[in-house]
Backbone bond lengths (Angstrom), bond angles and torsions (degrees), N, CA, C in turn:
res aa  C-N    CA-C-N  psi(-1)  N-CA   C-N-CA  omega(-1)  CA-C   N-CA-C  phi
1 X - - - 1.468 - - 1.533 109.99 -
2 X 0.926 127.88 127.99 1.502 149.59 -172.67 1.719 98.46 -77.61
3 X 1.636 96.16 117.90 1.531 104.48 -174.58 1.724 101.79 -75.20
4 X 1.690 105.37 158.33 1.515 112.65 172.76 1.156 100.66 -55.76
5 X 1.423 123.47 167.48 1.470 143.36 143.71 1.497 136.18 -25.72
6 X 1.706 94.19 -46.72 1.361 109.88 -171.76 1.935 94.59 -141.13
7 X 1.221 118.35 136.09 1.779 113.59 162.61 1.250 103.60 -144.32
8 X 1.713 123.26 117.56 1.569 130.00 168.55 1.568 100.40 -82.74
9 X 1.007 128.39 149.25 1.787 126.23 106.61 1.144 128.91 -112.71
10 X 1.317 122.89 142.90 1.570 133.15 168.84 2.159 91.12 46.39
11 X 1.198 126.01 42.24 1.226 89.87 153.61 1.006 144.13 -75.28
12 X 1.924 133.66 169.49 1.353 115.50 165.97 1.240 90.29 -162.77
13 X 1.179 103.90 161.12 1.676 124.98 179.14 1.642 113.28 -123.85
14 X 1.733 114.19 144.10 1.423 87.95 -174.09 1.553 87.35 -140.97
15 X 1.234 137.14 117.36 1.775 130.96 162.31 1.475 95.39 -82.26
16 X 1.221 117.04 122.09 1.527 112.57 169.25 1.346 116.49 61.38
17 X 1.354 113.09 -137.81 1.835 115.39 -177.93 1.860 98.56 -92.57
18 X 1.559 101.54 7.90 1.808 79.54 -172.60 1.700 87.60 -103.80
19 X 1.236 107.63 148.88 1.522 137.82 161.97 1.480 105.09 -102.80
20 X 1.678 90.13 103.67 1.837 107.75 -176.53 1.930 101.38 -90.74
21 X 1.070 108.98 -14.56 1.476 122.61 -164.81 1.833 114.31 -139.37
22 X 1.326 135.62 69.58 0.957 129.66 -176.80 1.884 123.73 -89.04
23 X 1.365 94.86 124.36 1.691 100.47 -179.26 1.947 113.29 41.23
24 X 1.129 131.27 49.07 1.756 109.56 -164.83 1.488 75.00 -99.87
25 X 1.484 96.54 150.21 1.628 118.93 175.24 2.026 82.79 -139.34
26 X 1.843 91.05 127.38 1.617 85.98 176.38 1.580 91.72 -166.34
27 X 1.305 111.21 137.89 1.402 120.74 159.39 1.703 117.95 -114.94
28 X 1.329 98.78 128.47 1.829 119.02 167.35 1.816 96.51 -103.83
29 X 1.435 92.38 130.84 1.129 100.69 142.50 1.623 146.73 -87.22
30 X 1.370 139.19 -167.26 1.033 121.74 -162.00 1.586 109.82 -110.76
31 X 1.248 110.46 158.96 1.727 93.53 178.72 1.968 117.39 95.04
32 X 1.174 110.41 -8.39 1.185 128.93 -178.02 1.791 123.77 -103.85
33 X 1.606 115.95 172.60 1.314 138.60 163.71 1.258 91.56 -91.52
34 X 1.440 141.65 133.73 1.107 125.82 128.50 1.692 123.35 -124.75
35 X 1.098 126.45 145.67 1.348 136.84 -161.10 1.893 118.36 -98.25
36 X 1.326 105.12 116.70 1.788 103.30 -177.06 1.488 92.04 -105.97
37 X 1.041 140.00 89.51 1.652 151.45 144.12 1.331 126.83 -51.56
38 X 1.139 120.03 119.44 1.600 124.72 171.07 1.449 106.38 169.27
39 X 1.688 118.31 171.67 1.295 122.35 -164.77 1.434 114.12 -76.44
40 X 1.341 135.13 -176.48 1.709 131.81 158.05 1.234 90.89 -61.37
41 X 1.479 91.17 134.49 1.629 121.68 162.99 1.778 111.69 114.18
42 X 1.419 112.31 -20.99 1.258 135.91 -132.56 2.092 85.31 -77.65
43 X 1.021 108.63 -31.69 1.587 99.34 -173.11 1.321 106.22 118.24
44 X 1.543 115.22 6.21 1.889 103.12 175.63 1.323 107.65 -67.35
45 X 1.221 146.47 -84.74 1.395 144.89 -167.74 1.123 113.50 -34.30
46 X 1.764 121.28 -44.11 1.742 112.15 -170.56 1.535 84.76 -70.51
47 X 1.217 126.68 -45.10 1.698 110.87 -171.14 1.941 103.96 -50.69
48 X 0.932 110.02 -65.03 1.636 110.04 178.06 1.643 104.38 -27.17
49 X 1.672 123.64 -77.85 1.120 134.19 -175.71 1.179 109.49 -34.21
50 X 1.229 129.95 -48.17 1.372 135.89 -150.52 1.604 98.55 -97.15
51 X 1.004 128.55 -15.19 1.674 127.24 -176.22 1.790 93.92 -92.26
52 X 1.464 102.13 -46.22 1.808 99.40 -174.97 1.492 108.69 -70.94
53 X 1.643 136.63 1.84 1.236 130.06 178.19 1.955 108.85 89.00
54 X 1.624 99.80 -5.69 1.673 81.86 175.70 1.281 112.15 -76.80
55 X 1.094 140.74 -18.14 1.887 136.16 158.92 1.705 111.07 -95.57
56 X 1.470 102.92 -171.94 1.093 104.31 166.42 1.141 89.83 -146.53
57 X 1.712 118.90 145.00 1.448 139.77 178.83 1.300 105.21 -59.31
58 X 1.502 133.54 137.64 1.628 158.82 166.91 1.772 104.55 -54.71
59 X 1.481 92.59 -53.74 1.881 98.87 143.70 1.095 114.86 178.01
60 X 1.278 125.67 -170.18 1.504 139.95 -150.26 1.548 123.18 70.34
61 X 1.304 114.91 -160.55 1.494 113.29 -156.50 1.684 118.98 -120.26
62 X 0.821 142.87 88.47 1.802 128.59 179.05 1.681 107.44 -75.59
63 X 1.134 111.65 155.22 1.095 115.25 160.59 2.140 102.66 -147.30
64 X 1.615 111.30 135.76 1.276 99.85 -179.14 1.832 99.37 -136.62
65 X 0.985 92.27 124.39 2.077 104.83 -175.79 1.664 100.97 58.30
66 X 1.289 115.93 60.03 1.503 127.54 -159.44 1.651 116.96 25.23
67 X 1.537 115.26 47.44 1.354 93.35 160.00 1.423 93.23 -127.36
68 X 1.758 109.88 157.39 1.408 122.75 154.11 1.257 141.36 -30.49
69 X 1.468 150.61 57.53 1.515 127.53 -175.60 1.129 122.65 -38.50
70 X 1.315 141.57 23.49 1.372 146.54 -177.32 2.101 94.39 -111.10
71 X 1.171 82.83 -38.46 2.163 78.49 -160.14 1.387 106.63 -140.11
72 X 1.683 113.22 11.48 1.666 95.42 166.23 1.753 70.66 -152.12
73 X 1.202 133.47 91.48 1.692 136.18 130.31 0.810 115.66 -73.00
74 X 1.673 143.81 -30.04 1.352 131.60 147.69 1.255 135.07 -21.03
75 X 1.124 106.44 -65.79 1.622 129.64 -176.21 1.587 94.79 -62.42
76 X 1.087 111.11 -53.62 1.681 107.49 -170.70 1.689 113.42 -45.03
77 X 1.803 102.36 -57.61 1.028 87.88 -161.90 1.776 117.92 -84.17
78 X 1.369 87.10 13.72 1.897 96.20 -172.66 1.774 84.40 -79.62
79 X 0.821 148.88 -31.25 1.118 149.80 156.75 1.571 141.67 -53.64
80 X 1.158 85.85 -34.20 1.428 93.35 177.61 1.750 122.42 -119.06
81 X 1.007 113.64 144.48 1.971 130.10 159.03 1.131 103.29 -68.56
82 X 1.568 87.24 160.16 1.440 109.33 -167.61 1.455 124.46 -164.02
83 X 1.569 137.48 92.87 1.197 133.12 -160.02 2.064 89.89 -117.32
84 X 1.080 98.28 137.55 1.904 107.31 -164.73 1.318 102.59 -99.95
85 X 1.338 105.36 -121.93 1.708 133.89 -164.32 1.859 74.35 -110.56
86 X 1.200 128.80 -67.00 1.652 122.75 -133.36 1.718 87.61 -107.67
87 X 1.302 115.44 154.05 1.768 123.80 -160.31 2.409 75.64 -86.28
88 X 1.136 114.26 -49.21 1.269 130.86 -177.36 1.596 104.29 76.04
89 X 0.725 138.79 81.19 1.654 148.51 -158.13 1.794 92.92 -126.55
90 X 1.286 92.08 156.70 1.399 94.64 161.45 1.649 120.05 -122.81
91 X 1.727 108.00 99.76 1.418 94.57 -152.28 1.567 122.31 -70.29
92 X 1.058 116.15 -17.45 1.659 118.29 176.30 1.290 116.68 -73.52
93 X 1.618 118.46 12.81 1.442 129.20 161.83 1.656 123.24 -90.16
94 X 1.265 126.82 -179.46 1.327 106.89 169.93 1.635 98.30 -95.40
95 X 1.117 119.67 -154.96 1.554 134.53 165.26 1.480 107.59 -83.65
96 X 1.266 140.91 -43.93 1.060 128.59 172.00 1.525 129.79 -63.42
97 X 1.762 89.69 -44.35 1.590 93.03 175.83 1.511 96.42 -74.47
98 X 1.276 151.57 -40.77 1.824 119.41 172.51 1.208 113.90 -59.54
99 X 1.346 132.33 -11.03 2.029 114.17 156.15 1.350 113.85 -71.74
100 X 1.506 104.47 -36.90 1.238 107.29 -178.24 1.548 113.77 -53.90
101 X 1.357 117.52 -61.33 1.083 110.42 171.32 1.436 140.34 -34.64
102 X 1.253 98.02 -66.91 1.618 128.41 171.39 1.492 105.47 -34.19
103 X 1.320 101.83 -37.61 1.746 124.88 -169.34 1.776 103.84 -74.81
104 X 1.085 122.05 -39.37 1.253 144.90 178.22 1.149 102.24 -61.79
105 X 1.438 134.87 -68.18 1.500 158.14 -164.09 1.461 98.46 -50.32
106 X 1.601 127.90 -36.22 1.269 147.05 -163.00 1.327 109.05 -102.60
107 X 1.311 125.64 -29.63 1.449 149.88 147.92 1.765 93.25 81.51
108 X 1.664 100.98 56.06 1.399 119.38 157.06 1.285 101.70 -62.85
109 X 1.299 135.40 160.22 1.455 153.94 139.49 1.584 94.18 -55.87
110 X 1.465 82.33 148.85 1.432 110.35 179.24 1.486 119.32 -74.98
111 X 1.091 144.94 -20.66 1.555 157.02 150.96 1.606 119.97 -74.57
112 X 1.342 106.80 2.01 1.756 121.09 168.24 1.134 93.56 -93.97
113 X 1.670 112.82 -62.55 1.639 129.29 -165.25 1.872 121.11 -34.88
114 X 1.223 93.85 -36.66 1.680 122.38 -174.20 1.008 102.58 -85.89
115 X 1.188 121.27 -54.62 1.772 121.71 176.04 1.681 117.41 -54.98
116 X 0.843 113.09 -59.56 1.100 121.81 -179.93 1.761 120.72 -79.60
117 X 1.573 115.10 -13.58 1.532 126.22 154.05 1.901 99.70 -44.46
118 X 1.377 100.79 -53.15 1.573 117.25 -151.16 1.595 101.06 -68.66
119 X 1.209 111.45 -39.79 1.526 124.31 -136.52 1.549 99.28 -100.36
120 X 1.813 118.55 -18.03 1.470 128.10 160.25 1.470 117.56 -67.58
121 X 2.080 88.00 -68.86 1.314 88.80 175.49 1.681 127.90 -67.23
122 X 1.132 139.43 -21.23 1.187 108.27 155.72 1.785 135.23 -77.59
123 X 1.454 114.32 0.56 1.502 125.65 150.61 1.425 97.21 -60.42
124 X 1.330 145.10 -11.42 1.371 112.75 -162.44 1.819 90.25 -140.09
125 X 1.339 117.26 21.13 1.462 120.93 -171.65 1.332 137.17 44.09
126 X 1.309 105.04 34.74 1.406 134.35 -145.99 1.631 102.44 -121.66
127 X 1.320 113.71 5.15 1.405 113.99 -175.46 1.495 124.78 -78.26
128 X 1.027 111.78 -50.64 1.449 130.37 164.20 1.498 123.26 -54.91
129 X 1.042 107.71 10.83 1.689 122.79 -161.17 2.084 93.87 -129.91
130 X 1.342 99.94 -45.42 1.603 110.91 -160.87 1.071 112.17 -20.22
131 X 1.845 132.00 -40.14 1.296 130.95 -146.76 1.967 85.04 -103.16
132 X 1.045 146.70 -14.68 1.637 134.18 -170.74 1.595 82.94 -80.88
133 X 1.646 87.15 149.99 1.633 107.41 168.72 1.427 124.05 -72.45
134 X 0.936 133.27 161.21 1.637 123.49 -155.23 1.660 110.99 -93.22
135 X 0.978 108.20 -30.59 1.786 116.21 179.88 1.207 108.81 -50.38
136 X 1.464 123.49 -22.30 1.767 111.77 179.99 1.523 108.81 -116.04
137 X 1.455 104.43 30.37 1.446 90.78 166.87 1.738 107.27 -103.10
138 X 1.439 108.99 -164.61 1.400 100.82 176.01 1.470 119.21 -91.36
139 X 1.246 124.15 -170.79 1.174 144.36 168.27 1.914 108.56 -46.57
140 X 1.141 90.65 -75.32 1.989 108.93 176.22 1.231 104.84 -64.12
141 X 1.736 153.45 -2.50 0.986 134.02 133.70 1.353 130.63 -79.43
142 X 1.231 139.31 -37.43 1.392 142.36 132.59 1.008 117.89 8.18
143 X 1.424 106.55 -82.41 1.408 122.45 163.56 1.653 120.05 -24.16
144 X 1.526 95.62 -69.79 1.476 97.70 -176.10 1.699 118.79 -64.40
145 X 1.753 104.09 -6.94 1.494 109.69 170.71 1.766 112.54 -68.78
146 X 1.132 91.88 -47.01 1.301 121.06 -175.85 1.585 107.62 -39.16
147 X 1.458 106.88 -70.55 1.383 101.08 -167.90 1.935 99.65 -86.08
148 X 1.260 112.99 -15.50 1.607 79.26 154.18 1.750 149.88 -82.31
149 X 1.588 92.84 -1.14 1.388 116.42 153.63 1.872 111.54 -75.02
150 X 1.307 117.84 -32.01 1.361 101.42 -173.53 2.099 95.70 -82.46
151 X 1.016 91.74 -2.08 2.170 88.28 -174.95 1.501 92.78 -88.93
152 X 1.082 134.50 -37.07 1.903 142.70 -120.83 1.414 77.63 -62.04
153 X 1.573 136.60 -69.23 1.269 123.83 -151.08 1.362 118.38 -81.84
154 X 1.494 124.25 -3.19 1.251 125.24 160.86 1.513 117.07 101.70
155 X 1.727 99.98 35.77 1.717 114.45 -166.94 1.764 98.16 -51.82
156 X 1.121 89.78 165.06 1.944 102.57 169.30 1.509 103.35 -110.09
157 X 1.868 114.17 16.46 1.557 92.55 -178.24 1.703 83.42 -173.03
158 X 1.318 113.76 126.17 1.503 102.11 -164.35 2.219 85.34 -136.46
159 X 1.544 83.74 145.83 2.037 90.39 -171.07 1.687 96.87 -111.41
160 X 1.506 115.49 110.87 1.573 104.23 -174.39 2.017 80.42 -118.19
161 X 1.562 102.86 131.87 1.236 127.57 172.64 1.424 113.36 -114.38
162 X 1.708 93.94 114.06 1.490 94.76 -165.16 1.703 145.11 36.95
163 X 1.150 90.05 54.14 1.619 102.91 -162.69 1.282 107.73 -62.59
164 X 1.643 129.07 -33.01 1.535 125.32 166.61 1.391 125.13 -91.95
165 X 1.506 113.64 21.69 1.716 94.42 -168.95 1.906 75.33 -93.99
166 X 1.820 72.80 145.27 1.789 98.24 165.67 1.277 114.07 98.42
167 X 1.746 94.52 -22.33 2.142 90.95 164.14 1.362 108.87 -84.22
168 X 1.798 97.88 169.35 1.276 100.75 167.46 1.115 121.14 -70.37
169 X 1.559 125.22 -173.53 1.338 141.38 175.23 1.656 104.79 -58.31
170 X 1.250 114.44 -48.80 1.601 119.70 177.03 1.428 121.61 -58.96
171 X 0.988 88.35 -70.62 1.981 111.54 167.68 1.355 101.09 -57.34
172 X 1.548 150.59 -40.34 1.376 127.89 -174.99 2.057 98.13 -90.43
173 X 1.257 126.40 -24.42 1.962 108.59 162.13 1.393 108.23 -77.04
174 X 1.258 111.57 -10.01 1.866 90.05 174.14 0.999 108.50 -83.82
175 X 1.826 120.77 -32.62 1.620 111.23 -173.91 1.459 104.32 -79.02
176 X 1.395 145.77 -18.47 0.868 143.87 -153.76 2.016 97.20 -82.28
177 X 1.325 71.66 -53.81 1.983 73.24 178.40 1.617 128.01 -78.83
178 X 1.249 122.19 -1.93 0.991 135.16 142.02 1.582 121.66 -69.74
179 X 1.042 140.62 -38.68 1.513 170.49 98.18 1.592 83.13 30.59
180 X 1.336 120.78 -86.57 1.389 152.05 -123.15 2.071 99.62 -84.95
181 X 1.619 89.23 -43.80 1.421 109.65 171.35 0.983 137.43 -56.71
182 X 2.027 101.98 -55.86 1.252 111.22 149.31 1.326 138.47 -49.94
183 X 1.288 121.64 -32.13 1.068 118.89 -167.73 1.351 103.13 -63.38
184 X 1.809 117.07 -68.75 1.647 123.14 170.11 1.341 111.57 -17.15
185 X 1.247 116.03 -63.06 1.613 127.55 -154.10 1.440 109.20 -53.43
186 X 1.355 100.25 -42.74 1.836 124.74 -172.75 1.425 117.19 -70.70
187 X 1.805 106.93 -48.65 1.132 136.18 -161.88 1.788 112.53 62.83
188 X 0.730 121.38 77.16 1.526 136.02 -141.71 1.554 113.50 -151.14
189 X 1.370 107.22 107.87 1.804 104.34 -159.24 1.883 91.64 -73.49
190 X 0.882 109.52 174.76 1.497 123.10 -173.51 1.310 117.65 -167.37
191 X 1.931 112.96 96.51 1.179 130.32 169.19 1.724 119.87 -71.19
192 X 1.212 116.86 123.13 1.689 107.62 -142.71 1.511 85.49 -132.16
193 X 1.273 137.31 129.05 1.196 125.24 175.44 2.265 92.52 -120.23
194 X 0.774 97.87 144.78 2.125 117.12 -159.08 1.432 102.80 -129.40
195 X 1.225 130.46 149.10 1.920 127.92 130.32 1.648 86.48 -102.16
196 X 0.845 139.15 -14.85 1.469 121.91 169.32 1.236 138.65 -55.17
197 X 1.704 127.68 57.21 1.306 135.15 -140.75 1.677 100.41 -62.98
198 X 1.743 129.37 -42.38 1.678 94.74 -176.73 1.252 93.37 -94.20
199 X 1.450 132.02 41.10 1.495 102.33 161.03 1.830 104.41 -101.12
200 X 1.537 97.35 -14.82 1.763 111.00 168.56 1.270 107.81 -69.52
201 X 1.562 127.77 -19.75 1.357 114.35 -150.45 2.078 93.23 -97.40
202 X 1.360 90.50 -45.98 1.440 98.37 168.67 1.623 135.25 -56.38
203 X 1.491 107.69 -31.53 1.385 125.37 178.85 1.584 114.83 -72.92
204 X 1.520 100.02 -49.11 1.148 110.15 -165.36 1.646 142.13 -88.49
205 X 1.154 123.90 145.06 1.536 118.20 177.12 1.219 108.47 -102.29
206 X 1.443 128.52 -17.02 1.422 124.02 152.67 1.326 102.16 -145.10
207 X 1.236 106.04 165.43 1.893 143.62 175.91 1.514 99.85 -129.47
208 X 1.838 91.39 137.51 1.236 88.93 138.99 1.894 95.17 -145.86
209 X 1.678 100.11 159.41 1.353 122.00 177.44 1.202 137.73 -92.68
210 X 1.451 138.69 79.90 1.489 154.53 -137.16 1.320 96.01 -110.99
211 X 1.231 119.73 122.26 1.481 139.38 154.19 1.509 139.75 -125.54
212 X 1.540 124.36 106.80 1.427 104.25 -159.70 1.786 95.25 89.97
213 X 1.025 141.27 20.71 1.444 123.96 -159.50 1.349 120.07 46.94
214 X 1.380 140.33 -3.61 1.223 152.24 -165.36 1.994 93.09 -87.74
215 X 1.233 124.49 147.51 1.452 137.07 162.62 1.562 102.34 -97.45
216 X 1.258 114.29 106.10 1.376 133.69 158.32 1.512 116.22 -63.34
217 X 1.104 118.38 -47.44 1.538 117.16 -156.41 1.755 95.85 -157.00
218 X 1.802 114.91 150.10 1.368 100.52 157.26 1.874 79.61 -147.64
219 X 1.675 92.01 166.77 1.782 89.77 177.23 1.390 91.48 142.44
220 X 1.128 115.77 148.74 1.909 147.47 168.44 1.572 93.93 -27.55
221 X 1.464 139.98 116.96 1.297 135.23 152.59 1.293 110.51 -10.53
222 X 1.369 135.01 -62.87 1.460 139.61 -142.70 1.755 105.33 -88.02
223 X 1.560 92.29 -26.21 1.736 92.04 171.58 1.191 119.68 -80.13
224 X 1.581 123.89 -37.80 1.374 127.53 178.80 1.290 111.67 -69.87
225 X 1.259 138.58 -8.90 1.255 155.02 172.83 1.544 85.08 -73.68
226 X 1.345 108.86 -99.86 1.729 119.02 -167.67 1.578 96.89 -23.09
227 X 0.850 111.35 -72.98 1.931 124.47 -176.97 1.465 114.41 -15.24
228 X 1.218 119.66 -29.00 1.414 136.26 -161.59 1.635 96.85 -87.95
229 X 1.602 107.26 -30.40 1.874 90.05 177.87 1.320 106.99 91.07
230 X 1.562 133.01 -26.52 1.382 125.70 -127.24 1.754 90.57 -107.36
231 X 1.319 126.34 147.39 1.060 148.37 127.71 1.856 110.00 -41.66
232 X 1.427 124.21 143.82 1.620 97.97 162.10 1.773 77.94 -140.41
233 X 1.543 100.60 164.19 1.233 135.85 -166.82 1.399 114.62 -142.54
234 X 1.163 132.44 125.31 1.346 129.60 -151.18 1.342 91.79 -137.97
235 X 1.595 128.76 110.39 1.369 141.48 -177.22 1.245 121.76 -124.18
236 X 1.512 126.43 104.12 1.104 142.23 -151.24 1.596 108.52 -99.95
237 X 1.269 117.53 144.61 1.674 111.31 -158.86 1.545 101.02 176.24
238 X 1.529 92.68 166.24 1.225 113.88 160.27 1.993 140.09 -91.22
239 X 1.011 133.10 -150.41 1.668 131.87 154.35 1.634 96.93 25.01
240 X 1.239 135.65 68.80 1.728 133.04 172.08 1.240 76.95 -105.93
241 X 1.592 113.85 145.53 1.462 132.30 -171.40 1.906 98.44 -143.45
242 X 0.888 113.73 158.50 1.789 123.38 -169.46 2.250 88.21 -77.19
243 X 1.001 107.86 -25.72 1.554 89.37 -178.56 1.477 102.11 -90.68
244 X 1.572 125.40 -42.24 1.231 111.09 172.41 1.170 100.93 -47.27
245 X 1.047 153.12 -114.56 1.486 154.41 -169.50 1.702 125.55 10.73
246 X 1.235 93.11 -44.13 1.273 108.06 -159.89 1.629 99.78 -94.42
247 X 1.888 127.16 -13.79 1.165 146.38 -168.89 1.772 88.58 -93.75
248 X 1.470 120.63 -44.23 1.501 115.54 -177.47 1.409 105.71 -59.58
249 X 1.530 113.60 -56.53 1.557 112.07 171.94 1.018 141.40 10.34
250 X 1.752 101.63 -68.59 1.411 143.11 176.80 1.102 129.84 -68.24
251 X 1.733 106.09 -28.92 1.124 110.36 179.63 1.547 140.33 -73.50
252 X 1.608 112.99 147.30 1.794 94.04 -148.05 1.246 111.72 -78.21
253 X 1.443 112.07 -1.28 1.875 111.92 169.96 1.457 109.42 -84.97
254 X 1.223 118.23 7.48 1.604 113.72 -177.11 1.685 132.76 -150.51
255 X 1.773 64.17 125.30 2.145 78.75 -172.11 1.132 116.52 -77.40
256 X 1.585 141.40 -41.57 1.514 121.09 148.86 1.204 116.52 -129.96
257 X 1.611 105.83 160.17 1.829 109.07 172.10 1.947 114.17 -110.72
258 X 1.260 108.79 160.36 1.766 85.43 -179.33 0.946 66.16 -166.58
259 X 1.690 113.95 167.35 1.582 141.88 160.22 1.425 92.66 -120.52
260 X 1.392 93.40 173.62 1.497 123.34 179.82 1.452 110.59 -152.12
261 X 1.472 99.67 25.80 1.702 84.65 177.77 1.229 130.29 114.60
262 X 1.907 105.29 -61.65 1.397 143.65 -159.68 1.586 99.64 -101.42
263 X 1.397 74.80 -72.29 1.648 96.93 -167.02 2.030 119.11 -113.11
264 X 1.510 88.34 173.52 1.812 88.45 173.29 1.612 92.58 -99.13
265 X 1.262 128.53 162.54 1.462 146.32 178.40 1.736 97.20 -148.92
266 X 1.347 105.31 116.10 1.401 160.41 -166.83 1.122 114.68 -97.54
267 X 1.906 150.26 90.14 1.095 137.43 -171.11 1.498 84.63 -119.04
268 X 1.666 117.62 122.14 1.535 122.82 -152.08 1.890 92.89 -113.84
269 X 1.332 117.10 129.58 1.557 111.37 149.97 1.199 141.40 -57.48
270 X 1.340 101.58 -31.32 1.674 122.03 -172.40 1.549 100.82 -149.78
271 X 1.633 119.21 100.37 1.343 122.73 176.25 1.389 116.35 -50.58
272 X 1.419 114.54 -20.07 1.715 99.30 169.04 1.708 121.92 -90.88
273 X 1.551 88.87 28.31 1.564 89.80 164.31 1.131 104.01 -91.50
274 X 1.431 138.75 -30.00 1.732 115.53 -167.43 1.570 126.32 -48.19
275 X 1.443 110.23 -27.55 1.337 95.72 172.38 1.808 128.00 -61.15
276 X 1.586 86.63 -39.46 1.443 89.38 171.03 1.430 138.09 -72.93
277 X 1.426 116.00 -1.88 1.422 135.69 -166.74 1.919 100.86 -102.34
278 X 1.830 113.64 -47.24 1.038 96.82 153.80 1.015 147.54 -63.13
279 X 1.617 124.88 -25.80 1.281 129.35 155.78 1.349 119.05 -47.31
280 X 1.593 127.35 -29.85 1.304 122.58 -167.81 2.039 93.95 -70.86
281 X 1.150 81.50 -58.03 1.384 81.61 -160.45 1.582 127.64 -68.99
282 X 1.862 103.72 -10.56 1.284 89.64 158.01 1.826 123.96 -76.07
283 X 1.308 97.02 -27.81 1.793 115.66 -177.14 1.807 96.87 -52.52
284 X 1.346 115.85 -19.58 1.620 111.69 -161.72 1.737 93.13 -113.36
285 X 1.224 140.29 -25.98 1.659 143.45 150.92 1.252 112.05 172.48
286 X 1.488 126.12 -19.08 1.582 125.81 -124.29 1.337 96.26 -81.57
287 X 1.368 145.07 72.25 1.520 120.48 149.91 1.516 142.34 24.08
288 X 1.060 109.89 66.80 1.290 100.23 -178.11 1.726 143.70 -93.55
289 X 1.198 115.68 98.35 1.446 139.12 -176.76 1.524 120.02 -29.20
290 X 1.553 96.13 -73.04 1.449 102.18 179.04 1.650 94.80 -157.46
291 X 1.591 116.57 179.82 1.257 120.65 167.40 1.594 106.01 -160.72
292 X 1.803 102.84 142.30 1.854 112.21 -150.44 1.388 77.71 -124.26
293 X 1.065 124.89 152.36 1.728 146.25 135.97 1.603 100.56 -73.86
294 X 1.083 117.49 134.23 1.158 137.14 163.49 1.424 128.26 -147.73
295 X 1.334 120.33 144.99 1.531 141.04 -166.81 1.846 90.41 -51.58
296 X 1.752 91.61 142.63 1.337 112.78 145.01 1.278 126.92 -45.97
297 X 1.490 117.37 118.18 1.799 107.69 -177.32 1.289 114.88 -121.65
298 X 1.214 154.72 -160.02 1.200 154.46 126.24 1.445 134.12 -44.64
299 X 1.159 105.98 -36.04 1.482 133.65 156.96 1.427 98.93 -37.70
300 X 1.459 97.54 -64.46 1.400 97.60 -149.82 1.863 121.60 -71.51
301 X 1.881 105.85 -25.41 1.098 135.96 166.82 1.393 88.51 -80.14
302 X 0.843 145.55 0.47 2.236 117.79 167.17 1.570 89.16 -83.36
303 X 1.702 120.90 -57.15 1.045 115.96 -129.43 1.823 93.11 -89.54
304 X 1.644 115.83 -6.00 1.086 125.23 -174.11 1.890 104.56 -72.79
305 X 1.044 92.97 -38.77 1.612 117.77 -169.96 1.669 103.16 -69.78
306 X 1.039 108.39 -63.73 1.682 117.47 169.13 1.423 111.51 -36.65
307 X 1.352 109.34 -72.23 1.203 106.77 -168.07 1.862 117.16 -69.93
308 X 0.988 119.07 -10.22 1.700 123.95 164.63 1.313 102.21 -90.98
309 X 1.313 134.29 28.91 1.218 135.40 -179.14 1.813 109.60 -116.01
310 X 0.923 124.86 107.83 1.336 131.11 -170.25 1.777 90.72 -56.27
């Protein structure tokens, strides 16, 4: 039987008195998106590190494409991609010559190297471009260099860390769906750690939700959504103040509150509380514009999860 992708038990990680990684026991299977969600600090990266063999767990067990991170990290990472904190490009190269390279490093033959230069970059529309040097492209192509250097050798398990923070809105759905493409094309599991909750919700066939290093939740986007129970209500306004907010909280029709900026977002226990919730908050100043019912999201289960989180 062909081991999962990814298998925890009881891990944990500890620098000093802080526990960056507490007890997560989690299986991914293979062949998938799967999503590690949670805020800075939350334990995504030491989880990354610690699956590729650059740490070793405080305790418990990893296992990644059935080998040990304790006594074969080798093997792991000969296997696996890897896009970090830094895109790591070499920009005074073109795009081809950094596969090429990369390709070298792996000590492909040179008639694979080309083939497969071609056969990324045009999965990622990037062909016609291959021969310009990389320093004058943008941010969101980089990127998309990036993770076709972390595919080039043909991992069975590739770790992309935050691959869109810092693009735009444009540049982070094009990479996403290119992202999404590749993956199929490859068949290539892909541990993806995001704050981009619908770009997790869209990508992914599972999530799971880490806080504190602790695993809150794991399961299909669309279930952890349902899971939440919640009605949401989306109330658009003016004068929102940190105590109004913090007065909805409390309130006994409501399981979470969040802003976005725009609006208040409302995760309701009992949908015939909204009348009473707008009343609170006009009785306290808040202006109120309009108010939408809207679908259970992931969004709404991260931020549901967080906040019942001591």
């Amino acid at each position: 039987m062909t081991p999962p992708a990814v298998r925890t038990a009881n891990l944990s990680r500890m620098f000093g008195v802080v526990r960056a990684l507490d007890d997560v026991t989690l299986e991914i299977p293979r062949g998938i998106i799967f999503g590690f969600l949670g805020p800075n600090g939350s334990g995504k990266t030491t989880m990354i590190r610690l699956l590729l063999g650059l740490l070793e767990p405080t305790t418990g067990t990893a296992e990644v494409l059935g080998c040990d991170t304790r006594s074969a990290a080798a093997a792991i990472r000969q296997q696996s991609g890897a896009l970090l904190e830094h895109c790591g490009l070499y920009e005074r190269l073109s795009a081809a010559e950094n596969l090429d390279l990369y390709g070298r490093f792996w000590r492909i033959r040179a008639a694979e190297r080309r083939a497969r230069t071609k056969e990324l970059l045009t999965l990622l529309e990037l062909h016609d471009r291959c021969h310009e040097v990389v320093a004058g492209w943008s941010r969101g192509m980089k990127q998309q260099l990036a993770i076709a250097r972390a595919l080039f050798h043909r991992p069975s398990l590739v770790f992309l860390d935050e691959p869109t923070a810092g693009l735009d809105p444009v540049a982070a759905v094009a990479l996403r769906d290119r992202l999404a493409r590749l993956s199929e094309s490859e068949g290539v599991t892909v541990f993806l750690t995001t704050h981009n909750l619908a770009e997790a919700e869209r990508l992914c066939a599972l999530a799971g939700v880490v806080r504190k290093g602790r695993l809150l939740a794991v399961g299909p986007p669309a279930q952890l959504a349902a899971a939440r129970g919640e009605t949401s209500v989306e109330i658009a306004g003016t004068g929102l103040t940190g105590p109004m907010l913090a007065m909805i909280r409390i309130h006994a029709a409501v399981q979470s509150a969040r802003t976005d900026g725009r609006s208040l977002i409302v995760g309701l226990k009992d949908p015939a509380g909204v009348p009473q919730v707008i009343a609170a908050l006009v009785g306290a100043g808040y202006q109120v514009e309009s108010v939408r019912n809207t679908a259970g999201s992931l969004e709404d289960a991260f931020h549901s999860l967080l906040e019942l989180q001591p």
